[in-house]
C-alpha positions in Angstrom: 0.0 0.0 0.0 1.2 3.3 -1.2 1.7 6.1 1.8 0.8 10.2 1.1 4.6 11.0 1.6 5.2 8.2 -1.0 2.8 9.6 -3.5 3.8 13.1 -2.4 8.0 11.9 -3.9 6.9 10.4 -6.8 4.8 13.3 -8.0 7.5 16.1 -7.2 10.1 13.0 -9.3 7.6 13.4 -11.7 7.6 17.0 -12.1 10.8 17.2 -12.1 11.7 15.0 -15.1 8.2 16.8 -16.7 10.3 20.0 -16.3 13.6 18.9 -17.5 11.9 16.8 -20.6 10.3 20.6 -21.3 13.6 22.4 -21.4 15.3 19.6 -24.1 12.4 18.3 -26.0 11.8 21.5 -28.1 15.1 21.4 -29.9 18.4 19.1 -28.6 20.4 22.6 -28.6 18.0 23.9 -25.9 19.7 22.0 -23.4 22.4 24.7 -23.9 21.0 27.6 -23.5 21.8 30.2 -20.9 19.1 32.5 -18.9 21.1 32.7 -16.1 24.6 34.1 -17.4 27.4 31.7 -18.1 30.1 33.1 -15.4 30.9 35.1 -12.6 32.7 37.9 -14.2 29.4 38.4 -17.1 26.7 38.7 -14.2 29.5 41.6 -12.6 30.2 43.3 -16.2 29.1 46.3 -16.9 27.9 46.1 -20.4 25.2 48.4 -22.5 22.1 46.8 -22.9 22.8 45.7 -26.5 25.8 44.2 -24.7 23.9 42.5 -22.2 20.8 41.2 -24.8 23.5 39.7 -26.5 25.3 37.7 -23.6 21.9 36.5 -22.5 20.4 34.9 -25.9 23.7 33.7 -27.0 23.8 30.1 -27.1 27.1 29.0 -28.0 30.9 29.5 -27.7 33.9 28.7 -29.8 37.5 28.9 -28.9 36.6 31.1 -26.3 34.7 33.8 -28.2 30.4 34.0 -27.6 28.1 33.8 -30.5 24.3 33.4 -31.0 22.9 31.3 -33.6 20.7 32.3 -36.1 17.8 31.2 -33.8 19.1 33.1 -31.1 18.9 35.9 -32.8 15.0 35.9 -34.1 14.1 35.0 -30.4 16.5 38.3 -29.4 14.4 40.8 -31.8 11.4 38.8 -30.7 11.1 38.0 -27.2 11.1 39.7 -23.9 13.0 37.0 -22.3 15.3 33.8 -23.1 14.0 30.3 -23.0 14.7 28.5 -20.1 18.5 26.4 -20.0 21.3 25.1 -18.6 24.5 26.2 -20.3 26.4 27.4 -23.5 27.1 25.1 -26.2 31.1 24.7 -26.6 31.1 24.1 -30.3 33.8 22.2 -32.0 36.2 23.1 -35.1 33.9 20.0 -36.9 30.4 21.4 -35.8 31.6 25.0 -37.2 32.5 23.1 -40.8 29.0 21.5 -40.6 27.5 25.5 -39.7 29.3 26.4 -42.7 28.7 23.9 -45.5 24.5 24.8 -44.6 24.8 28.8 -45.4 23.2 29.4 -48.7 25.0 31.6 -50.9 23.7 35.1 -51.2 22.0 34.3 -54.5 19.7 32.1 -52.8 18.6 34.3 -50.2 15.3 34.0 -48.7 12.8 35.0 -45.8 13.0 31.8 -44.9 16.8 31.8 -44.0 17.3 32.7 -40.2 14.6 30.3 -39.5 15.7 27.1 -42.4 19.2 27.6 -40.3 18.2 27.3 -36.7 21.0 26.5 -34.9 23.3 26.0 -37.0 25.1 29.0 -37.6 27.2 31.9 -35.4 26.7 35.2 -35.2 29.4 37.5 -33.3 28.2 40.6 -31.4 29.2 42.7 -34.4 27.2 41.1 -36.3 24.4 41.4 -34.4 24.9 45.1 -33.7 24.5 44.7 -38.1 21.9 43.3 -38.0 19.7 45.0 -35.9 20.7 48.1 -38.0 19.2 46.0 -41.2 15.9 46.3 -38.8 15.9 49.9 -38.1 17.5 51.7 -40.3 16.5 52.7 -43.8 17.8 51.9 -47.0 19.6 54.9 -47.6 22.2 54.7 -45.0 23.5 51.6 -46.3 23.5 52.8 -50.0 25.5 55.5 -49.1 28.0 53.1 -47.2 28.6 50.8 -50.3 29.0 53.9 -52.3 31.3 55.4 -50.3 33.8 52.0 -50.4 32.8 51.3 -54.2 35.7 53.2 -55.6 35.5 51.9 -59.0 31.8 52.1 -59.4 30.8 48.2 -59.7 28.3 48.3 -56.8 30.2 45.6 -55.3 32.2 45.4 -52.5 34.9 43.2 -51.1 35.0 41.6 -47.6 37.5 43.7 -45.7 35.3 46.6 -46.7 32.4 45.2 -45.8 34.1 44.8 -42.2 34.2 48.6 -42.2 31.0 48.8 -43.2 29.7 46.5 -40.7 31.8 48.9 -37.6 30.4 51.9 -38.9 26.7 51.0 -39.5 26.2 48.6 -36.7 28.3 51.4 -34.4 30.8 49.2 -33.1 32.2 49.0 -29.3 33.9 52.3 -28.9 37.1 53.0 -26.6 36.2 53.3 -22.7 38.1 52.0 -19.7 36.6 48.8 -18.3 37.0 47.2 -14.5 38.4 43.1 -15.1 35.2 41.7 -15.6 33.9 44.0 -17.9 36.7 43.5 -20.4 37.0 40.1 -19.7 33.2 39.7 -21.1 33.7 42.4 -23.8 36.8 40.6 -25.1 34.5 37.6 -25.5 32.5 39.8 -27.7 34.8 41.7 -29.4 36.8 40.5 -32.7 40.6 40.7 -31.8 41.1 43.6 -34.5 38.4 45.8 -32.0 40.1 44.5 -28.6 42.5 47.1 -28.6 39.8 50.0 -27.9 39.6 48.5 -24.5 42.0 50.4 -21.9 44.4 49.0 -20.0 44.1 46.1 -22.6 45.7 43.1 -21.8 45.2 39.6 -24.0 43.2 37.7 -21.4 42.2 35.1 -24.0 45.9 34.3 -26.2 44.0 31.3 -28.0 40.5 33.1 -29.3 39.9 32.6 -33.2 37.9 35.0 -35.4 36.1 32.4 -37.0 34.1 33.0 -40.3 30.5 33.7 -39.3 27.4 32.5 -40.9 26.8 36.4 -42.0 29.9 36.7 -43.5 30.2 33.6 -45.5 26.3 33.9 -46.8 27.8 37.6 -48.4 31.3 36.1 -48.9 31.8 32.7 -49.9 33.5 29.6 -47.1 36.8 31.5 -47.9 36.1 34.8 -48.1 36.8 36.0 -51.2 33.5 37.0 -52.9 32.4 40.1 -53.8 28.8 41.3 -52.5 26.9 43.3 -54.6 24.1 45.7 -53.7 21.5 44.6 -55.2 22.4 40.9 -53.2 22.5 42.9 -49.7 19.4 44.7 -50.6 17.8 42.0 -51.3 19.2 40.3 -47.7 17.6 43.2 -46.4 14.3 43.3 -47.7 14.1 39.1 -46.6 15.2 39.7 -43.0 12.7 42.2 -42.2 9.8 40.3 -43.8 11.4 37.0 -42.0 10.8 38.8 -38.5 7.4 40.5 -39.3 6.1 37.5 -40.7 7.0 35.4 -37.3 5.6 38.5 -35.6 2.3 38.5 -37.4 1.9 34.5 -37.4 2.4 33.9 -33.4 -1.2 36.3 -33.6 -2.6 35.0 -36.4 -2.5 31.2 -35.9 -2.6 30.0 -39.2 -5.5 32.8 -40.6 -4.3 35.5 -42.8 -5.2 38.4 -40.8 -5.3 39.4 -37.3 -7.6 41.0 -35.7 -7.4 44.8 -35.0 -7.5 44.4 -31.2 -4.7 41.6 -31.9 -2.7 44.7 -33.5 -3.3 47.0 -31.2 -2.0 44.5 -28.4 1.8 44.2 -30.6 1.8 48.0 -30.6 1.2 48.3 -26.5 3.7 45.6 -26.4 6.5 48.0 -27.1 5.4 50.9 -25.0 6.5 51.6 -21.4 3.0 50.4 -20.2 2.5 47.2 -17.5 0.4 44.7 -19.3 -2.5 45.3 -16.4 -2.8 48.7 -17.9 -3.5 47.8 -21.6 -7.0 47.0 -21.2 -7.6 50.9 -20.5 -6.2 51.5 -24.0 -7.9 48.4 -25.7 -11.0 49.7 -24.6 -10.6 52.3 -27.0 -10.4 49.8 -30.0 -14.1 48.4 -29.2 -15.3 52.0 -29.4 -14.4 52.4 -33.2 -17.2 52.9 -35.2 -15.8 50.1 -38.1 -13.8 47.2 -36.3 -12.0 45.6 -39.3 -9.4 42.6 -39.6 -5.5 43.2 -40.1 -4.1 41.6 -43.4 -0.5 41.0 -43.3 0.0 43.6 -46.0 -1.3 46.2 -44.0 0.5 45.1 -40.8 3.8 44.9 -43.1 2.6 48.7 -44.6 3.1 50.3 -40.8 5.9 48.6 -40.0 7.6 50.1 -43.1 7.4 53.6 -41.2 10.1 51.6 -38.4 12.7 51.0 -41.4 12.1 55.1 -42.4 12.1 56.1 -38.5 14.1 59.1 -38.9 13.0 60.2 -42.0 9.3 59.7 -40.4 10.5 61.9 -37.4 11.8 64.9 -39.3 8.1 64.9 -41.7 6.7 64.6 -37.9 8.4 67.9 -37.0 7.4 70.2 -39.5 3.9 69.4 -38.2 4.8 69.3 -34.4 6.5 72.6 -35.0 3.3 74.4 -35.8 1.4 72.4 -33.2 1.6 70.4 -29.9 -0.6 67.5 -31.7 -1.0 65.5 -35.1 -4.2 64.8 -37.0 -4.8 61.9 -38.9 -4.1 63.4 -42.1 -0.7 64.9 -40.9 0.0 61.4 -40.1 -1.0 59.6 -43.3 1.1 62.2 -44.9 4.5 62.0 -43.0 4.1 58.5 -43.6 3.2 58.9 -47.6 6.9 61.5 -47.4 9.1 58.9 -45.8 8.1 55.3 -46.5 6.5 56.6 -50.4 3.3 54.7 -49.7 -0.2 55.2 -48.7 -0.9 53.5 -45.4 -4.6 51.6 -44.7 -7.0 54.1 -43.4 -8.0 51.6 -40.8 -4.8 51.2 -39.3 -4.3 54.9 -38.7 -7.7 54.4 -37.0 -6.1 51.9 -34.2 -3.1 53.8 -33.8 -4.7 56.9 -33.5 -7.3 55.1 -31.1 -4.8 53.9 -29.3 -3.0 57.3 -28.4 -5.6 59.5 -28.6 -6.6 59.8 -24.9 -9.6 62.9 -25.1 -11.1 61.4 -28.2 -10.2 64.9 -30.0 -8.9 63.3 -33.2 -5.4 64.4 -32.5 -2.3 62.6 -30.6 0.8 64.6 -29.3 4.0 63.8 -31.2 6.0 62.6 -28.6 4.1 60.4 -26.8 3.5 58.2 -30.3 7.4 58.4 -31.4 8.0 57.4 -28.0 6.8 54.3 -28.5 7.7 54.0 -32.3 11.5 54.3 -31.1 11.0 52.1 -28.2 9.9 49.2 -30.9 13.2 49.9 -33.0 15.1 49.3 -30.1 13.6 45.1 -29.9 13.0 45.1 -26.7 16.0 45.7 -24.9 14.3 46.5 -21.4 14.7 42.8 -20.8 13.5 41.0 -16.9 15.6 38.1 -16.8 14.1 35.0 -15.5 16.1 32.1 -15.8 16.0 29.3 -12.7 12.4 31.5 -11.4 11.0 29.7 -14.8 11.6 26.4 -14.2 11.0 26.7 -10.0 7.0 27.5 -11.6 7.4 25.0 -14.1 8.1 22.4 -11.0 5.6 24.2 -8.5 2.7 23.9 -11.1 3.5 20.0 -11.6 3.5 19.7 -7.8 -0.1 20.8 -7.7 -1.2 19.0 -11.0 -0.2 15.9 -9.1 -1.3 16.3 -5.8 -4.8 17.4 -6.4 
């Protein structure tokens, strides 16, 4: 006959292995992933919060240097938090040959890459920094780069250059004097060629390689010695933003092709300053629309183009906001008609006007909307880490699923 404190150990030994099955079944890498930071001197370093985002999503290490994977990098721009793990994966010289021979060639670029890769790939901080100005940045910045190292007017350039490129755009780690575990973490970071801004610089890590990442060898070829042209990186461009709206716009959609405009309204509040307890004051506003209409992916993809123009958006903004405290809907539509050269849906300035406009006066002040416009360029980088908290609930909620 079984006793209470019997049944009481085999339920927590079941929530336990419940718990643990959770963290590795999703994907075998998961088993490797760090919430809680990998050593003593990264939870001491004092890093920037692009610094600090990147040490917490990235999921693996090779010869001493951290990198995320392609995965890590869509959950980064994507989620407030990491999953749930244990540690980094170390990755060997073989696994990195594997990464490599799976990077498409820049021909065959798609919106499908970041996620077809998964985990196999790295992506060094720099990188990162590059891509998240890909996210935010418009088109014309990075036109005028190529331009500017295209000194014999092929619109190609070569690697090297593109290393420049990469520093300037993605606004590499500048100089500024670190304590020991700071630079100990940023050197992790950093590519050796950058280590040197670092004061008092000494080589803490003799036997760190800059190895070929997956960005570099998708523009560059396994060894290097392609040349990338413009219309290629545009092209790059154009598929990783669609790659990360279209996972934004299918978590809500489920499979439908549209969401609904309450579901939009509830991705815009996400990257505000608000709690979540106080978004029901301002989805309240939504049901009070005379029209209530569902949001295509076109549309949602329309609005988000105003991100990729965001300072071009904000100067058109000004002129207005120069006359006048507050914006009306047709000021809107037409800052967005100057800086993005399209006509946005009608409806969707509805929400977003809806949304912000707290008297119901058809007019929202400037800075409270551009607030939260440059809040969502950012990704979410106001991260709450959660790391062994998530799997203590994960345990306490199998406790009580077994005891009842």
């Amino acid at each position: 006959m079984t006793t209470p404190s019997f049944k009481l150990l085999c339920a927590v030994s079941g929530g336990f292995l419940v718990c643990i099955s959770y963290l590795k079944a999703r994907n075998p890498y998961d088993a490797y992933r760090a919430t809680v930071l990998n050593s003593a001197e990264e939870k001491l370093a004092k890093l920037t919060k692009r610094e600090r985002r990147f040490v917490e999503f990235a999921s693996a290490e090779y010869a001493g240097q951290i990198y995320m994977t392609p995965r890590d990098f869509l959950e980064s721009v994507l989620e407030r938090e990491p999953k749930p793990c244990l540690r980094r994966k170390i990755l060997t010289n073989d696994e990195i040959s594997h990464f490599h021979a799976r990077v498409p060639s820049v021909q065959h670029n798609t919106c499908m890459m970041f996620r077809k890769l998964s985990n196999s790939g790295i992506i060094s901080f720099a990188d990162y920094l590059f891509l998240l100005s890909v996210l935010t940045r418009p088109e014309g910045g990075f036109r005028i780069a190529f331009e500017m190292f295209d000194t014999d007017g092929n619109q190609q350039i070569e690697h090297d250059e593109f290393i420049v490129i990469r520093q300037i755009l993605g606004r590499s780690l500048k100089e500024r004097k670190t304590d020991d575990d700071t630079r100990k973490t940023l050197i992790r970071l950093m590519p050796k060629n950058d280590q040197s801004k670092l004061k008092d610089y000494n080589d803490v890590n003799k036997n760190q390689v800059d190895a070929m990442t997956t960005l570099q060898i998708h523009f560059f070829g396994a060894n290097g010695a392609d040349a990338l042209s413009y219309a290629h990186f545009y092209q790059f461009m154009k598929h990783l933003q669609q790659e990360v709206l279209q996972i934004e716009f299918e978590r809500y959609a489920k499979g439908r092709d549209y969401i609904s405009d309450e579901e939009f309204a509830f991705i815009l509040l996400n990257y505000t300053h608000l709690k979540p307890h106080q978004y029901g004051e301002y989805l309240k506003r939504i049901e009070n629309l005379e029209e209530r209409h569902p949001v295509t992916y076109e549309q949602f993809e329309g609005f988000c183009q105003v991100l990729h123009n965001l300072d071009d958006f904000s100067v058109a903004m000004r002129f207005f906001y120069s006359v006048k405290k507050t914006i009306s809907k047709d000021e809107f539509a037409q800052a967005v008609r100057i800086c993005s050269g399209s006509k946005l849906d009608g409806h969707i300035i509805d929400v977003v006007f809806a949304l912000f406009d707290e008297d119901c006066d058809g007019l929202v002040s400037y800075s409270d909307f551009f607030v939260m416009m440059k809040n969502k360029s950012r990704f979410r980088c106001g991260y709450h880490p959660v790391g062994a908290g998530a799997f203590k609930r994960c345990l306490r909620r199998e406790m009580k699923r077994h005891t009842r």
